[in-house]
PDB file of N, CA, C and O in Angstrom:
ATOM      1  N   UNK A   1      80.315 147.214 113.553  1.00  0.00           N
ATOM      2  CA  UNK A   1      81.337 146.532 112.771  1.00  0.00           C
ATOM      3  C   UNK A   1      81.263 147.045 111.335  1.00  0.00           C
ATOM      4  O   UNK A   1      80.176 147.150 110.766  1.00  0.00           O
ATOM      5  N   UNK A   2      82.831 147.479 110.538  1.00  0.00           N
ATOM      6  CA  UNK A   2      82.298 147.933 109.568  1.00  0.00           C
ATOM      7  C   UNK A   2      82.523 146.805 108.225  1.00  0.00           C
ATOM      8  O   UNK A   2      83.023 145.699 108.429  1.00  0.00           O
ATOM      9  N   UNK A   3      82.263 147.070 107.411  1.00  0.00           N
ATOM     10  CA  UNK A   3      82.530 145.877 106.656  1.00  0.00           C
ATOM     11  C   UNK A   3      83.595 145.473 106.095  1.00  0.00           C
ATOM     12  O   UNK A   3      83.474 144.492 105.362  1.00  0.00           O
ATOM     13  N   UNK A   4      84.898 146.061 106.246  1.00  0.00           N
ATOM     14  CA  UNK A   4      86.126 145.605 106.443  1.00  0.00           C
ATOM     15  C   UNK A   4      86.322 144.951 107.391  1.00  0.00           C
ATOM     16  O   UNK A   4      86.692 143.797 107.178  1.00  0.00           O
ATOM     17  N   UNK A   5      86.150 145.433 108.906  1.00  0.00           N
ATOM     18  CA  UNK A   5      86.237 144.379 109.838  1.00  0.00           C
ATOM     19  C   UNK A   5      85.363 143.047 109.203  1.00  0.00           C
ATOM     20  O   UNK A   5      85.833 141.960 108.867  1.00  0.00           O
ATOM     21  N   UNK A   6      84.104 143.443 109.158  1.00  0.00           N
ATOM     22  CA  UNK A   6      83.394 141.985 108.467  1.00  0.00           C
ATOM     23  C   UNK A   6      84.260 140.897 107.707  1.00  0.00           C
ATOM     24  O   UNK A   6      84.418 139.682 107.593  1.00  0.00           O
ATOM     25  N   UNK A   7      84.538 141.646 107.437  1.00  0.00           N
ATOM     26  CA  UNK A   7      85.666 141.057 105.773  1.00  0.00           C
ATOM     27  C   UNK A   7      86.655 140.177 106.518  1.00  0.00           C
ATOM     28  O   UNK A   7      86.924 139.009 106.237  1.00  0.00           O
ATOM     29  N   UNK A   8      87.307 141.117 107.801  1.00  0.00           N
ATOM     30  CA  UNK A   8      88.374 139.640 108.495  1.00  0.00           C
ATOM     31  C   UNK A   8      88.074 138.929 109.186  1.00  0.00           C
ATOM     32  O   UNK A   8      88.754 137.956 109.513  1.00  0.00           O
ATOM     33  N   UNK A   9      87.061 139.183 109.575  1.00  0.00           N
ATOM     34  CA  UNK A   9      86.807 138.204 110.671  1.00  0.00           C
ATOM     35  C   UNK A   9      86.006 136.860 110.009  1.00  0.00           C
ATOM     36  O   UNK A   9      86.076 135.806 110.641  1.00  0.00           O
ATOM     37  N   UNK A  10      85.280 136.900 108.791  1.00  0.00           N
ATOM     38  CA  UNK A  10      85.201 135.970 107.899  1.00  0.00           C
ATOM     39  C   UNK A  10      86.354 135.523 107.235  1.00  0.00           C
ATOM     40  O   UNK A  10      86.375 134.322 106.967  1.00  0.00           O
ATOM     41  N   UNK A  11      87.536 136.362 106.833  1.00  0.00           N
ATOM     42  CA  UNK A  11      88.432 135.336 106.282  1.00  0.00           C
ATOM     43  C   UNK A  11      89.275 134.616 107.525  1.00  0.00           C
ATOM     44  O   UNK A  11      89.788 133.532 107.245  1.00  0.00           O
ATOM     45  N   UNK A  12      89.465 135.133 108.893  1.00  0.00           N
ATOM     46  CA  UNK A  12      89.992 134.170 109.953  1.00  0.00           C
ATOM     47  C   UNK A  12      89.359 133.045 110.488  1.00  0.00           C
ATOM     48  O   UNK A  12      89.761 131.948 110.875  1.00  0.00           O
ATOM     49  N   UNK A  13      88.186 133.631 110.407  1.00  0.00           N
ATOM     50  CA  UNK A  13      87.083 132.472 110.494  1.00  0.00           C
ATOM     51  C   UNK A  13      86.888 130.830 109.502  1.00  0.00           C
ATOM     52  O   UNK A  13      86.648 129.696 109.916  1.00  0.00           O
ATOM     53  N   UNK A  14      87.090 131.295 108.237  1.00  0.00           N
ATOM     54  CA  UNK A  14      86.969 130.401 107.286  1.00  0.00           C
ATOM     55  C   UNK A  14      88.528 130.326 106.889  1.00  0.00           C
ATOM     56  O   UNK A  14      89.388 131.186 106.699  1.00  0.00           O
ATOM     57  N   UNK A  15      88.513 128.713 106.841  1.00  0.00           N
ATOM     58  CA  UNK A  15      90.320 128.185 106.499  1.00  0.00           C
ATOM     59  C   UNK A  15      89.595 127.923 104.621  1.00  0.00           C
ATOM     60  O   UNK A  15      88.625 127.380 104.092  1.00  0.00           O
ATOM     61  N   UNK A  16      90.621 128.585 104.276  1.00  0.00           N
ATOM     62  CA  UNK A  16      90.578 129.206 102.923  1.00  0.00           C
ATOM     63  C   UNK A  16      90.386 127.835 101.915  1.00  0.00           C
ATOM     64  O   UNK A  16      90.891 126.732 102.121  1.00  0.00           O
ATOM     65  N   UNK A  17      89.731 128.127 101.056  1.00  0.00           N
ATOM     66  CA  UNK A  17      89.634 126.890 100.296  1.00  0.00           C
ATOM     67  C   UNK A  17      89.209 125.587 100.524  1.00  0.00           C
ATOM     68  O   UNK A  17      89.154 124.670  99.705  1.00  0.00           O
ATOM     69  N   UNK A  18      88.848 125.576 101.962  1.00  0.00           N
ATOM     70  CA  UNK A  18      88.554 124.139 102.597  1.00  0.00           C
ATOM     71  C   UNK A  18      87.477 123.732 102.942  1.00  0.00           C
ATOM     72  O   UNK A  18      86.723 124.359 103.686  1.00  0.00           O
ATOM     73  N   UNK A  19      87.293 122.863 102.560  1.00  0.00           N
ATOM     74  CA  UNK A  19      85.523 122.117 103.764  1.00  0.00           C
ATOM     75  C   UNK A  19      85.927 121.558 105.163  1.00  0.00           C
ATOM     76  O   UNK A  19      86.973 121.050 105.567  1.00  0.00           O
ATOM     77  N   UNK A  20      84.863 121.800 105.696  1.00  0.00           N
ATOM     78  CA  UNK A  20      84.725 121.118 107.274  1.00  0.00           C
ATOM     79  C   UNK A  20      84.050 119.859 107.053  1.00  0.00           C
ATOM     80  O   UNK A  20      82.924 119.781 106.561  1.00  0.00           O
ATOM     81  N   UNK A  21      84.746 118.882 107.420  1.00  0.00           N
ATOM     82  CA  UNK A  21      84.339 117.058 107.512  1.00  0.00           C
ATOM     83  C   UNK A  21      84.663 116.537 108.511  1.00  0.00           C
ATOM     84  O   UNK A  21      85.851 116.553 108.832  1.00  0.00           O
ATOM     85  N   UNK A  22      83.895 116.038 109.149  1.00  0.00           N
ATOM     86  CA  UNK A  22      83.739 115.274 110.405  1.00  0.00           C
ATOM     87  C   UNK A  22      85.243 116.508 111.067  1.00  0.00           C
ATOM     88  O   UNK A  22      86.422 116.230 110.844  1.00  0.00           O
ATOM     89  N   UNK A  23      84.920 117.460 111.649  1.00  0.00           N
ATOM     90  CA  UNK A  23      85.614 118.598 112.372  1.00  0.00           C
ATOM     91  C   UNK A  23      87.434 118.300 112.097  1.00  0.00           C
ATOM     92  O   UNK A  23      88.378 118.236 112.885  1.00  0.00           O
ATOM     93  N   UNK A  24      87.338 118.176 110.669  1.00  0.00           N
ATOM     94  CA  UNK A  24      88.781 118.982 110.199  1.00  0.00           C
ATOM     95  C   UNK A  24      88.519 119.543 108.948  1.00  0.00           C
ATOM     96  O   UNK A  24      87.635 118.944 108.335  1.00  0.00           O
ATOM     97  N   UNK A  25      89.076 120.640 108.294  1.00  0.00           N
ATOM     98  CA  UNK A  25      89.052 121.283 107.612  1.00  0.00           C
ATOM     99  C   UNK A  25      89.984 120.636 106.324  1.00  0.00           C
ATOM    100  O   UNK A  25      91.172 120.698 106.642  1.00  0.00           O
ATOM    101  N   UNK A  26      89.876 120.290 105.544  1.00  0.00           N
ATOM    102  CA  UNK A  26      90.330 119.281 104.352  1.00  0.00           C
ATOM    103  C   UNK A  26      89.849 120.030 102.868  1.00  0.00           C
ATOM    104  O   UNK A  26      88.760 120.535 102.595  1.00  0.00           O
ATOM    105  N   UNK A  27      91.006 119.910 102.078  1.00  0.00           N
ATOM    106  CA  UNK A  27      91.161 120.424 100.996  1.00  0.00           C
ATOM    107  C   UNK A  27      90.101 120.230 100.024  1.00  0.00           C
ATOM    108  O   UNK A  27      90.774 119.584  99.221  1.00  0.00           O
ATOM    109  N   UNK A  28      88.945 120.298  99.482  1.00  0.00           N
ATOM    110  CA  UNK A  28      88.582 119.939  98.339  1.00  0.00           C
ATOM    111  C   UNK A  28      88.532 118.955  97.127  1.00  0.00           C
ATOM    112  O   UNK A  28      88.822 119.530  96.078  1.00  0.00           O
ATOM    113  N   UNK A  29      88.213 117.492  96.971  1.00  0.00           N
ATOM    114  CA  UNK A  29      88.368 116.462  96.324  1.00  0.00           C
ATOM    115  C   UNK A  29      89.271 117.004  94.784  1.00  0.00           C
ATOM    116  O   UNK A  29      90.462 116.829  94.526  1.00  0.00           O
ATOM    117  N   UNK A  30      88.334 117.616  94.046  1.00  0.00           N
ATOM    118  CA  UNK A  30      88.670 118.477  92.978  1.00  0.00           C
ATOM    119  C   UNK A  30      89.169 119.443  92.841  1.00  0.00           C
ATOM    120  O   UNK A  30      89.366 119.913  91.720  1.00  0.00           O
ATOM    121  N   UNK A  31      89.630 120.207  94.275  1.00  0.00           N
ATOM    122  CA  UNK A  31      90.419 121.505  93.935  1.00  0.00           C
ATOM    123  C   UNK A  31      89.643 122.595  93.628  1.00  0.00           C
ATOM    124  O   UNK A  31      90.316 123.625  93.681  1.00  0.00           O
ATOM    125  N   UNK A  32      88.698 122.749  93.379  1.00  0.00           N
ATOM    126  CA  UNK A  32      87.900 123.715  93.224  1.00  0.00           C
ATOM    127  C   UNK A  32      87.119 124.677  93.837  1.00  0.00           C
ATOM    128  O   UNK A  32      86.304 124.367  94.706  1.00  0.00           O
ATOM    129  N   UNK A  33      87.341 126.153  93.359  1.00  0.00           N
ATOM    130  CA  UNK A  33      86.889 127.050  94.606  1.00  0.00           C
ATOM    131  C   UNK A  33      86.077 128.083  94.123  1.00  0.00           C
ATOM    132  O   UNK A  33      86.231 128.190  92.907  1.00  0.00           O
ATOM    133  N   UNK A  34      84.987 129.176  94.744  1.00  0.00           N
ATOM    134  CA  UNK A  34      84.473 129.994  93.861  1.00  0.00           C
ATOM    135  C   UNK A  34      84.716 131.219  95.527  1.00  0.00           C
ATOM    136  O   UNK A  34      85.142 131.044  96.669  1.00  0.00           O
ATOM    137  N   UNK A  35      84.116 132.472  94.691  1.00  0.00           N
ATOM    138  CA  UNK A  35      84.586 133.465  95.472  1.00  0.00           C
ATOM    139  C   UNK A  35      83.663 133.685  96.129  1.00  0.00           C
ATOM    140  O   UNK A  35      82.544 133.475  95.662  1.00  0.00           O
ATOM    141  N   UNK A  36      83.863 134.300  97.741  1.00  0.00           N
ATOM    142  CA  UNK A  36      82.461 134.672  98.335  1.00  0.00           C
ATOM    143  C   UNK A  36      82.746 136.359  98.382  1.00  0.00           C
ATOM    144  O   UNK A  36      83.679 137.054  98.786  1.00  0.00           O
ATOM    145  N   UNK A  37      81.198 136.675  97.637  1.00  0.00           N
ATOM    146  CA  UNK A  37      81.098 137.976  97.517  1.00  0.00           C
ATOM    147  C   UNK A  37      80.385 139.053  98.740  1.00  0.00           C
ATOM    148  O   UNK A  37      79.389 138.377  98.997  1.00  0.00           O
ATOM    149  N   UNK A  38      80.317 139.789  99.279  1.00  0.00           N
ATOM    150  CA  UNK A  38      80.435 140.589 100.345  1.00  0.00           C
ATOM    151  C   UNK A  38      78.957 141.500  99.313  1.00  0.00           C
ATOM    152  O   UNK A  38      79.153 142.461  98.569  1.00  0.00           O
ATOM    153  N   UNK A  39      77.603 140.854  99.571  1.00  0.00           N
ATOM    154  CA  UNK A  39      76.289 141.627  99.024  1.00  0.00           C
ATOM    155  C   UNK A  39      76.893 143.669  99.174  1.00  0.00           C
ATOM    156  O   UNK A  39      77.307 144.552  98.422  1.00  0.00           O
ATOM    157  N   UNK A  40      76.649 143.532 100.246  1.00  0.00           N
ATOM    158  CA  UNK A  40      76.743 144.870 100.894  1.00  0.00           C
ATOM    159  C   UNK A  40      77.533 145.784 100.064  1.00  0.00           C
ATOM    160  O   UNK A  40      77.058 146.899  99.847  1.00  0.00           O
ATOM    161  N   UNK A  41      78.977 145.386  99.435  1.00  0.00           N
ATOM    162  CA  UNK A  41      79.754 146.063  98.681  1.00  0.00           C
ATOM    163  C   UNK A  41      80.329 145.695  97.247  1.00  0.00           C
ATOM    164  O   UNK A  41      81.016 146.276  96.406  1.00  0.00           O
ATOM    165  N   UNK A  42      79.560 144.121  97.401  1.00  0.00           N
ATOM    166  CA  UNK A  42      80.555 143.760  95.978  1.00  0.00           C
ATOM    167  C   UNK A  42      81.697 143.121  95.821  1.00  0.00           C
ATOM    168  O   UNK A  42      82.035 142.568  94.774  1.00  0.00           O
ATOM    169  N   UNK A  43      82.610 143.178  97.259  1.00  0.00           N
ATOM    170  CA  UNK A  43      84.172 142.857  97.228  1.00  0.00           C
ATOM    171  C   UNK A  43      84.175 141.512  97.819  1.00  0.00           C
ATOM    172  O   UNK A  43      83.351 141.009  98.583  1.00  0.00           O
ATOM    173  N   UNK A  44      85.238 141.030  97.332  1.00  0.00           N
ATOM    174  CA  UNK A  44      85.374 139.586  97.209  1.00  0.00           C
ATOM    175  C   UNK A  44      86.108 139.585  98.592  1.00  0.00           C
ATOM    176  O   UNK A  44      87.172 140.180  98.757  1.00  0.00           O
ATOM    177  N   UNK A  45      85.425 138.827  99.644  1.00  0.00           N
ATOM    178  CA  UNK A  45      86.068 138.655 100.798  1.00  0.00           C
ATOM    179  C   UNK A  45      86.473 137.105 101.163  1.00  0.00           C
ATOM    180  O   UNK A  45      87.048 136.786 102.204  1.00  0.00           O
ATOM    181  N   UNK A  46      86.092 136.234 100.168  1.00  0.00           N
ATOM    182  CA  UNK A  46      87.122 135.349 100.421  1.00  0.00           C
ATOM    183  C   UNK A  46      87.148 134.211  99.557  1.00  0.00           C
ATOM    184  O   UNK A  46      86.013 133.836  99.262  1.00  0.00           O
ATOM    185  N   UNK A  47      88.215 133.438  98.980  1.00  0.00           N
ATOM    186  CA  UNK A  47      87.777 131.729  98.485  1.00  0.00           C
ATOM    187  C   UNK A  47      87.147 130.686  99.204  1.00  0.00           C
ATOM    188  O   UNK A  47      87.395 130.218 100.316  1.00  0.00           O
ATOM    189  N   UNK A  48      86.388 130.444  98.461  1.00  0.00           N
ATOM    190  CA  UNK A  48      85.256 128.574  99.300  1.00  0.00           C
ATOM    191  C   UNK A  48      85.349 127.514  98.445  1.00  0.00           C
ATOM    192  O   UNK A  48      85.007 127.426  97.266  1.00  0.00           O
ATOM    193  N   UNK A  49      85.859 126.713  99.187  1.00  0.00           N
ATOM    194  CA  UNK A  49      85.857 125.475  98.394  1.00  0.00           C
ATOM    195  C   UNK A  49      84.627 125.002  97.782  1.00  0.00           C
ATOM    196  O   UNK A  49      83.568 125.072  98.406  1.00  0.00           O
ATOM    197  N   UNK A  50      84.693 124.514  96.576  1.00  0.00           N
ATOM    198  CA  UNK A  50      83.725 124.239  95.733  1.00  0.00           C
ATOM    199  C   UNK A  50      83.350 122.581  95.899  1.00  0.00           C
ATOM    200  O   UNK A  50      83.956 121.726  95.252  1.00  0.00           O
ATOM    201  N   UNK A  51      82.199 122.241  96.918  1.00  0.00           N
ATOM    202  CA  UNK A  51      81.985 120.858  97.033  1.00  0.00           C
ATOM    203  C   UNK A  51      81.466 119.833  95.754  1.00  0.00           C
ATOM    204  O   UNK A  51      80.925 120.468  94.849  1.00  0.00           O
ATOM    205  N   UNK A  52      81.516 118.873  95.613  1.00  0.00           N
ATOM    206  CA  UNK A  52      81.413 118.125  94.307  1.00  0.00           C
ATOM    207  C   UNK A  52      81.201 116.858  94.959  1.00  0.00           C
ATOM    208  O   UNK A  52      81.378 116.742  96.172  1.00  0.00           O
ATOM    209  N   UNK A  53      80.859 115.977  94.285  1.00  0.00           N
ATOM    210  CA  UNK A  53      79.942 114.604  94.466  1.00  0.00           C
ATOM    211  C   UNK A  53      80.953 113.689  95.551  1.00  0.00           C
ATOM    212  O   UNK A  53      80.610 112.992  96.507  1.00  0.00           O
ATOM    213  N   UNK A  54      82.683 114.053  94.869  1.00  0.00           N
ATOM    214  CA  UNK A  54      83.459 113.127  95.544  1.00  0.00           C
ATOM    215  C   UNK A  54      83.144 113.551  97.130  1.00  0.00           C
ATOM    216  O   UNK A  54      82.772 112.646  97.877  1.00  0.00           O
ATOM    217  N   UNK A  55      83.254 114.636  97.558  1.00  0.00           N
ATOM    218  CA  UNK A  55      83.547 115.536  98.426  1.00  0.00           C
ATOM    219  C   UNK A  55      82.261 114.685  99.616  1.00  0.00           C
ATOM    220  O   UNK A  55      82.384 114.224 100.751  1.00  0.00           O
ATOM    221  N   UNK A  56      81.077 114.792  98.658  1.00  0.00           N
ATOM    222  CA  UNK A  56      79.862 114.245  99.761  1.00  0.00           C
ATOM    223  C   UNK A  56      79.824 112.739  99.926  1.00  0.00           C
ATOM    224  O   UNK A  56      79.137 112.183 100.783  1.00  0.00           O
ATOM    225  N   UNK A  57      80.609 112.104  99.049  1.00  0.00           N
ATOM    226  CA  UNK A  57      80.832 110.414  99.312  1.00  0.00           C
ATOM    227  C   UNK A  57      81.716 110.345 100.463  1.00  0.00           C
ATOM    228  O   UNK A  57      81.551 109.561 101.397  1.00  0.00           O
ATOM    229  N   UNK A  58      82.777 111.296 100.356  1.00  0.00           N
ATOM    230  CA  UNK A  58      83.700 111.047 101.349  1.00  0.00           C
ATOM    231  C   UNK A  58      83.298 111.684 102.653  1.00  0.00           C
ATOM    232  O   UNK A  58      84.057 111.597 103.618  1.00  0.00           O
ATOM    233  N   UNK A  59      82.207 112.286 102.733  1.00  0.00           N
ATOM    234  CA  UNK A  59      81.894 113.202 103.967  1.00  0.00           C
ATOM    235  C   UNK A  59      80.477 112.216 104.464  1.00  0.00           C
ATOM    236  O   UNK A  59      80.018 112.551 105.557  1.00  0.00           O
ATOM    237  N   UNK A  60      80.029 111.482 104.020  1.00  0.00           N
ATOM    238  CA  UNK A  60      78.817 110.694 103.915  1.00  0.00           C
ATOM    239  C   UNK A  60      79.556 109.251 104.501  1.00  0.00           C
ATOM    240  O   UNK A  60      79.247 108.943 105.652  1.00  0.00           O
ATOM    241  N   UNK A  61      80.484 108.383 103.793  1.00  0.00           N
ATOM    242  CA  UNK A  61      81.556 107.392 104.444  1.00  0.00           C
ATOM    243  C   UNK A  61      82.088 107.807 105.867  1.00  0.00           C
ATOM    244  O   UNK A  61      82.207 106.903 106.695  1.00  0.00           O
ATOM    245  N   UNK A  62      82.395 109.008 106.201  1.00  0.00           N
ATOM    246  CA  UNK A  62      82.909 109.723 107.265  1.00  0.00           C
ATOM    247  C   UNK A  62      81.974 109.576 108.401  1.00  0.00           C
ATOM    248  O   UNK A  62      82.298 109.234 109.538  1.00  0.00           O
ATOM    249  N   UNK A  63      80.629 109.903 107.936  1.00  0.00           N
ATOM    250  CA  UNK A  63      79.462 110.163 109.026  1.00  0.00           C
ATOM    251  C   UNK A  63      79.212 108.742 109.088  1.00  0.00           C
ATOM    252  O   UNK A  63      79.102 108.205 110.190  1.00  0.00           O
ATOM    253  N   UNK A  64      79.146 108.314 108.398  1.00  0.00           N
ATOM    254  CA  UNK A  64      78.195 106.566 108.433  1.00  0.00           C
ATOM    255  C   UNK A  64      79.237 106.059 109.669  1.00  0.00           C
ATOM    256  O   UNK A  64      78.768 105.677 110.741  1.00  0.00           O
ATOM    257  N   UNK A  65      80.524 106.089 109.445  1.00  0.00           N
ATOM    258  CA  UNK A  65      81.635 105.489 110.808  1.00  0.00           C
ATOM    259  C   UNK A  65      81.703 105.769 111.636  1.00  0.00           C
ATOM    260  O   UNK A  65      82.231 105.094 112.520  1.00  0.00           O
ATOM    261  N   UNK A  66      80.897 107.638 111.918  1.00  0.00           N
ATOM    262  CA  UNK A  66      80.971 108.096 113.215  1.00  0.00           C
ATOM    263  C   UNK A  66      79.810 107.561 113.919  1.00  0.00           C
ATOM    264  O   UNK A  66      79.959 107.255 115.102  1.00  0.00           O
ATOM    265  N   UNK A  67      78.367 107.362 113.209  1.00  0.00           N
ATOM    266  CA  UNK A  67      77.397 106.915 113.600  1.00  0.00           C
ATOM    267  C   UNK A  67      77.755 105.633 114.136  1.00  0.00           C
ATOM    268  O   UNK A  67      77.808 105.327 115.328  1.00  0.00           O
ATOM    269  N   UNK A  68      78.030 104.814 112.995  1.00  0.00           N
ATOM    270  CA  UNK A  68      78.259 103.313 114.107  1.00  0.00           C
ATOM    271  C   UNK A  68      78.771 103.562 114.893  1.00  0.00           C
ATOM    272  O   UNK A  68      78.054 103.950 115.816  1.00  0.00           O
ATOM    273  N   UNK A  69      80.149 103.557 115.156  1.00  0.00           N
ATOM    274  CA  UNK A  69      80.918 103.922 116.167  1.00  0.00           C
ATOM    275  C   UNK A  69      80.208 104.722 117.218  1.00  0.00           C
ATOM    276  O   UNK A  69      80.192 103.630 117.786  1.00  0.00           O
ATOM    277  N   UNK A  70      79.787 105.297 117.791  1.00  0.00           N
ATOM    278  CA  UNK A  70      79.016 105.886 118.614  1.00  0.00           C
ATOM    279  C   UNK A  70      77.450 105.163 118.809  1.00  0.00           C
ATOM    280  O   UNK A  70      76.989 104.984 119.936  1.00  0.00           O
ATOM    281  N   UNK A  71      77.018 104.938 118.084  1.00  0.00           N
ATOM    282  CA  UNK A  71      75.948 103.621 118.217  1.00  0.00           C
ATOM    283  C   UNK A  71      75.810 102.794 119.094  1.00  0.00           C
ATOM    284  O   UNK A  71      74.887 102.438 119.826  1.00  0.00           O
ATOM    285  N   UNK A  72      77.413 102.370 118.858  1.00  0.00           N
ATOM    286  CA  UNK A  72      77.409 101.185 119.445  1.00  0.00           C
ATOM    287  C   UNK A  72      78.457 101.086 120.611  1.00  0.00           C
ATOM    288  O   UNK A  72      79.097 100.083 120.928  1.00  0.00           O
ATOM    289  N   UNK A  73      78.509 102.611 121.312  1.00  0.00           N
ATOM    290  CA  UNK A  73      78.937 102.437 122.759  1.00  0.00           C
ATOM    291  C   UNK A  73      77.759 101.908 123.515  1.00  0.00           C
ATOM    292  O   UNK A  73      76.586 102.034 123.164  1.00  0.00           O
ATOM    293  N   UNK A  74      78.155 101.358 124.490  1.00  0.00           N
ATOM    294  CA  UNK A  74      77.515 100.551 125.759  1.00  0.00           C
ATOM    295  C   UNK A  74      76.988  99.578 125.508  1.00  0.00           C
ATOM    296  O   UNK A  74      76.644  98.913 126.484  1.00  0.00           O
ATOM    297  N   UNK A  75      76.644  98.983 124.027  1.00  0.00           N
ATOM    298  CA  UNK A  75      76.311  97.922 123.853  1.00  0.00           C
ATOM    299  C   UNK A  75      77.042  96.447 124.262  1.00  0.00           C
ATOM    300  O   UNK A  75      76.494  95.384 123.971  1.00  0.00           O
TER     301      UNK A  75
END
């Protein structure tokens, strides 16, 4: 694989700008993104959302509901 291919198959792979929370891909609390750089060459192969405090309250609230909820099948 050369590192162009590398290059797409990480940006098809990763939905641009977004975090993964409880398995959907959701925009960023703050909007904020930094670049992911490609060691090997230097070239910027893609935007990542930049996580921030809101981001882990709301991903932390998310998990706490999946836990109960699943907890407390068969009970």
């Amino acid at each position: 694989m050369t590192s162009t291919t590398g290059a797409l198959a990480l940006k098809e792979l990763l939905e641009p700008e977004r975090l993964l929370i409880d398995g959907s891909w959701v925009p960023a609390v703050e909007g904020a993104s930094f670049p992911a750089i490609d060691p090997g060459t230097g070239e910027q192969v893609a935007r990542v959302a930049e996580c921030s405090e809101a981001d882990v309250d709301v991903d932390a609230a998310v998990s706490t509901d999946s836990t109960t909820s699943t907890r407390n099948i068969g009970t």
